[in-house]
DOZADREN-679698 format. One record per residue (C-alpha): residue number from 1; x, y, z. Coordinates in steps of 0.2 Angstrom, whole numbers, always signed. Layout:
N
(NUM,(X,Y,Z)) ...
! end
This chain:
314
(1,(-198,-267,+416)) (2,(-192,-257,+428)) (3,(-171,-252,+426)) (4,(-164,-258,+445)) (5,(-151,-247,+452)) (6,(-137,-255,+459)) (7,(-126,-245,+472)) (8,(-110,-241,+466)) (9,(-95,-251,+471)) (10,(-85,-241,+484)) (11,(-95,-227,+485)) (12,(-91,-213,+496)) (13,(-105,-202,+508)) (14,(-107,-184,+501)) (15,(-105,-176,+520)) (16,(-86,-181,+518)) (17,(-84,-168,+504)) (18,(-88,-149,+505)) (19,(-88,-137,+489)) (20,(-73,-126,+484)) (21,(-80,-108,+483)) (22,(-73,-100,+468)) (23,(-59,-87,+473)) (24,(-56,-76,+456)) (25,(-37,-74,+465)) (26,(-33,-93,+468)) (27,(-39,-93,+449)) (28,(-24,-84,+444)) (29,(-12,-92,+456)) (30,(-14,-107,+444)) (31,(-3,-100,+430)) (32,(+9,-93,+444)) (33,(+28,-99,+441)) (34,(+43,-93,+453)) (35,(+56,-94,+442)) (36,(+67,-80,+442)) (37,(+80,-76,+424)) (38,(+92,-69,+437)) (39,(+91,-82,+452)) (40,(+94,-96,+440)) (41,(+110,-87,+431)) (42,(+116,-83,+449)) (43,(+114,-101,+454)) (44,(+120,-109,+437)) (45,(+134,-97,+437)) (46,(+139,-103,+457)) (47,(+136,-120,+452)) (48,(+157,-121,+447)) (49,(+169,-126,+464)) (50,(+180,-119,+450)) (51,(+169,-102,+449)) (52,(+166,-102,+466)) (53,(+183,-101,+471)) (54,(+189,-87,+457)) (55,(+176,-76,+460)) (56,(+182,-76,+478)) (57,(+201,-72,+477)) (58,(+197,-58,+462)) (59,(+184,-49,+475)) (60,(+200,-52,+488)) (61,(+212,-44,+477)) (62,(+198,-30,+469)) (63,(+196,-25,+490)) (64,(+217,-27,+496)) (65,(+220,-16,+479)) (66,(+208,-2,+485)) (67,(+210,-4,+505)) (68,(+231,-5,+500)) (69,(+233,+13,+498)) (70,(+226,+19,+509)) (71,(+234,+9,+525)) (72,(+252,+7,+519)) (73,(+265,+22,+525)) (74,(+278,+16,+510)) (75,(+279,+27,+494)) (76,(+279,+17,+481)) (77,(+287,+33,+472)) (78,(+301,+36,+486)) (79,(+319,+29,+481)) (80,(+329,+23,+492)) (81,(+347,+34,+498)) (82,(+357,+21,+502)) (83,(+361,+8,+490)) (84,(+360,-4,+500)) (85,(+345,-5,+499)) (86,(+342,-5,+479)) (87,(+339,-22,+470)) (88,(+335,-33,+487)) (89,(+329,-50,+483)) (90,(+310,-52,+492)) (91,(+311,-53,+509)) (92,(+298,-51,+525)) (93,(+301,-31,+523)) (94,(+298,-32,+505)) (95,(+288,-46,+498)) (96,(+292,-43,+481)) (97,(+309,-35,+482)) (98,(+318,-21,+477)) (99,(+320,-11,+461)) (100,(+335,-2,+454)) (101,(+333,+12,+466)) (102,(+326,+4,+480)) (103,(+307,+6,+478)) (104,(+298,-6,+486)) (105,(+289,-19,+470)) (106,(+276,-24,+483)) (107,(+268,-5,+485)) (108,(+273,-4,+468)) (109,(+262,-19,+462)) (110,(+247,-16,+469)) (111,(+246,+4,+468)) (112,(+251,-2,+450)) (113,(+236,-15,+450)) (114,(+222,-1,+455)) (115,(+227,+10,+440)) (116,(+227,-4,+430)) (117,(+208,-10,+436)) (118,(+205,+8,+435)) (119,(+209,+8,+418)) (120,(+201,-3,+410)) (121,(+185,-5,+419)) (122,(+184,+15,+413)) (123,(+187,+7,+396)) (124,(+175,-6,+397)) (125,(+160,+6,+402)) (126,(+163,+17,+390)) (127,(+166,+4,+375)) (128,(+150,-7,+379)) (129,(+142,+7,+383)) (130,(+143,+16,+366)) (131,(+142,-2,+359)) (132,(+128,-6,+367)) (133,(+118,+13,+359)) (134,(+125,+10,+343)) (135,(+121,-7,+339)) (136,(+101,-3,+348)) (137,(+101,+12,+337)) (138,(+110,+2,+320)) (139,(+99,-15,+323)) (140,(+81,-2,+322)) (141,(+87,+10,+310)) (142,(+89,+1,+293)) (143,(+96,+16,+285)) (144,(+111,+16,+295)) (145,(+118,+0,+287)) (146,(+126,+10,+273)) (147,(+136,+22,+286)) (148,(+140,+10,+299)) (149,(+143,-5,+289)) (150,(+157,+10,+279)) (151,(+164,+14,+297)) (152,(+165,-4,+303)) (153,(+173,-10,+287)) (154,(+187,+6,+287)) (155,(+192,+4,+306)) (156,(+192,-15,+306)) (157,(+201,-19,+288)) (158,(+215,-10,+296)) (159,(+225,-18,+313)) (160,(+218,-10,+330)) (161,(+236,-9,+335)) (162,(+240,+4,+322)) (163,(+226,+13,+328)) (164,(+233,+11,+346)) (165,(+250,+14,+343)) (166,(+245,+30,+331)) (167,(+233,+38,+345)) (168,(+243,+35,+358)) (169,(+261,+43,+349)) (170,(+249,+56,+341)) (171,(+241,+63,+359)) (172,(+250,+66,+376)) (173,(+252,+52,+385)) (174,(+241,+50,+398)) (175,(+226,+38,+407)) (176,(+214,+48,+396)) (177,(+224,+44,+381)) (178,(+223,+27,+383)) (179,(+205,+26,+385)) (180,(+202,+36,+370)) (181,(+214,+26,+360)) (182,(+207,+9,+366)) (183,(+189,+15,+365)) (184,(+190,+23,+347)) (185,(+195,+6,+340)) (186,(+184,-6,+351)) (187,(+167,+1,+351)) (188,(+163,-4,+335)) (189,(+165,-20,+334)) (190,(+154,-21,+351)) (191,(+140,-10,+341)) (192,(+141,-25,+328)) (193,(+141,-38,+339)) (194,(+127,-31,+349)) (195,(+119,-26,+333)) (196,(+117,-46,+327)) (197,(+107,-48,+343)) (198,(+96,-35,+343)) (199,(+91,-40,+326)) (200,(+83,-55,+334)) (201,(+73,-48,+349)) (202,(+66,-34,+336)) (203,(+56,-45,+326)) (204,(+51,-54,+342)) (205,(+31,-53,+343)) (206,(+31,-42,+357)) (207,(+40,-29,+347)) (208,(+32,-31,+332)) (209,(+14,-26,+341)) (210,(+23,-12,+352)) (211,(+30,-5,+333)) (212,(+11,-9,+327)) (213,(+5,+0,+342)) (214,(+15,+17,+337)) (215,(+26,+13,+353)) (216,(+42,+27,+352)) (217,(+58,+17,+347)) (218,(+65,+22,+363)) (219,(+55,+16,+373)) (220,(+55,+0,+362)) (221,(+75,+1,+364)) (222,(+77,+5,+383)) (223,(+60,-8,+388)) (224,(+59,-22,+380)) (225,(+77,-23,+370)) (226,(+90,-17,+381)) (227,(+85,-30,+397)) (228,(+85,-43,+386)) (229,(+106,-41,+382)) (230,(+110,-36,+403)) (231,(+118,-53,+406)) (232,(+128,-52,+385)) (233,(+134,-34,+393)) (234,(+141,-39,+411)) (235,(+148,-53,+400)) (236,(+156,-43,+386)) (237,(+163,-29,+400)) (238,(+170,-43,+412)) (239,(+178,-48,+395)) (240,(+185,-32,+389)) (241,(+196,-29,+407)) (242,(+208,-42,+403)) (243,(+208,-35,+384)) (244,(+211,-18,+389)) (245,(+225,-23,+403)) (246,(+234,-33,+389)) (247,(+232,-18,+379)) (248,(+240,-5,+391)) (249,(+252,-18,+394)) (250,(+257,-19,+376)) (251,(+259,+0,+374)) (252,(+272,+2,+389)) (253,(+281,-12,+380)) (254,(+283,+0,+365)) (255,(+285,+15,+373)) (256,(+271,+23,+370)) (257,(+262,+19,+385)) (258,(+256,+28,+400)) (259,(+269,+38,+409)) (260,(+286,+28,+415)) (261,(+284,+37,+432)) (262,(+268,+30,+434)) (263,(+262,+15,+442)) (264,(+253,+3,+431)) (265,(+255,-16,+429)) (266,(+262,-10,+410)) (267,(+273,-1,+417)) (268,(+281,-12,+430)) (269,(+281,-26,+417)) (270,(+291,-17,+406)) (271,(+304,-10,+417)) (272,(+306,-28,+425)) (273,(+309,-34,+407)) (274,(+327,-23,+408)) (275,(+334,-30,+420)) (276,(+326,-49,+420)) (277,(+342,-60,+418)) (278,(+350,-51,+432)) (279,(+334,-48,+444)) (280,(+319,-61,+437)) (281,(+309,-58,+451)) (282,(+306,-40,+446)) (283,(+296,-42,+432)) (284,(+290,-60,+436)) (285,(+280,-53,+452)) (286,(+270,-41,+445)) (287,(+268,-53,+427)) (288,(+259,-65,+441)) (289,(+248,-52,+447)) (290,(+244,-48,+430)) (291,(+244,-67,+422)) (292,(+228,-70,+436)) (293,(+218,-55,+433)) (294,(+218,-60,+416)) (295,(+214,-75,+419)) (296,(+202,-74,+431)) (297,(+191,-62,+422)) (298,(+193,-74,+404)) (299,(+187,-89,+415)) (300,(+173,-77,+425)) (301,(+167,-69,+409)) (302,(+165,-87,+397)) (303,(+157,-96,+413)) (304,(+145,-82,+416)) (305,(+141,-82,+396)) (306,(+136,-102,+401)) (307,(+125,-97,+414)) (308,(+116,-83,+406)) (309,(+109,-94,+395)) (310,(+92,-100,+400)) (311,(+94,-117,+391)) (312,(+108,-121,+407)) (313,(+93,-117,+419)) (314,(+88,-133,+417)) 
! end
């Protein structure tokens, strides 16, 4: 008995469809994704009002500190003749005052500001930096543990602050003597901390072939180790700037800071603390200045920490 066909319910005419030809690149489109690691950190990170808003008046002060110098006629090093004019209360000529012999604490502060940011963005390369080598070549090179693990326990079992205070006395003072001093103690730690990470990405699988594969260790290091950390470096060095300005400011308190005659917000700090029952406003302007910038970069530092990590991309 003959099987009957019955049409199929709904069915459409053939002519209404026309074959794909294969295309071998449309094939690899398929598995294409535009994600981008840095878009999405940039976007998570700008997601903050908060962020949005600090980032913005830290670029402000970053560019008035820098464009400052070099448009202002005032001497932030000239004292004034007449008395008169020594220990004035801020006004519209002096925003910020007077000191004890008339210097303008307006010039002061921000030519102070720069060396300061000078300071201890100098420090922050240079520590991360030679964290950064260390703890690459520490976290590939087991037979370092022994050497380092002995450095990083004699530097750390005894307070940086001696360290600073002993450097600092020990050598003349100086911008460069700083940097030594905060550097010698701090980089370290940041070879440790960057060491524990490195750990991880080396036994990732891609490492492991590229080891298999007789890959050099530094190319291994500088490709497929060192990206990996960018966004735990701009973090740890936007981190270390307040540090290192706490730091400078400390050693001015002491005495065995920078140069008195020198501008730094240390400095101004210290010599505002001498006369602060009489004159408050001498040290409290330039501790403003500082107070922010410390701030700023804390909050700018942990929120970028947030947004590195891909989990947030979400």
């Amino acid at each position: 008995m003959d099987q009957i066909k019955t049409p199929a319910v709904n069915e459409l005419p053939q002519q209404l469809f026309e074959r794909a030809p294969y295309q071998e690149e449309a094939a690899e489109e398929t598995g294409f994704s535009n994600y981008s690691y840095w878009r999405s950190t940039l976007r998570t990170f700008f997601k903050s009002n908060v962020v949005k808003i600090i980032s913005v008046l830290v670029l402000a002060l970053i560019v008035y500190t820098v464009v400052y110098p070099m448009i202002t006629d005032r001497d932030p090093y000239e004292s004034a003749l007449s008395a008169s004019e020594w220990n004035l209360k801020p006004n519209a000529d002096h925003p910020f005052g007077t000191d004890g012999v008339g210097r303008d604490i307006w010039a002061r502060v921000w030519f102070g500001t720069r060396t300061s940011l000078l300071l201890s963005i100098a420090v922050a390369i240079f520590e991360v930096g030679l964290g950064v080598i260390v703890g690459a070549l520490w976290g590939f090179y087991r037979k370092l543990d022994t050497l380092m693990f002995a450095i990083y326990n004699m530097l750390t079992n005894v307070p940086s602050t001696i360290y600073l205070v002993l450097i600092a006395y020990i050598m003349k003072p100086s911008v460069l003597t700083i940097i030594i001093a905060l550097v010698a103690t701090g980089w370290i730690t940041e070879a440790r901390w960057f060491r524990s990470r490195i750990l991880a990405l080396r036994e990732a699988d891609y490492n492991i072939a590229s080891i298999c594969l007789k890959t050099p260790t530094k190319r291994i290091i500088s490709r497929n180790v060192v990206p990996h950390l960018m966004s735990l470096i701009i973090m740890d060095a936007a981190l270390t700037i307040p540090y290192s300005i706490g730091s400078e400011v400390f050693l001015s308190y002491i005495g065995v800071g920078l140069p008195a005659d020198l501008c730094t917000l240390g400095n101004l700090v210290n010599q505002g603390r001498s006369s602060f029952l009489v004159y408050p406003y001498q040290m409290i302007c330039p501790t403003l200045i500082l107070c922010f910038i410390t701030v700023s970069f804390y909050i700018v530092g942990n929120k970028f920490a947030d947004a590195s990590d891909p989990k947030n991309h979400l």
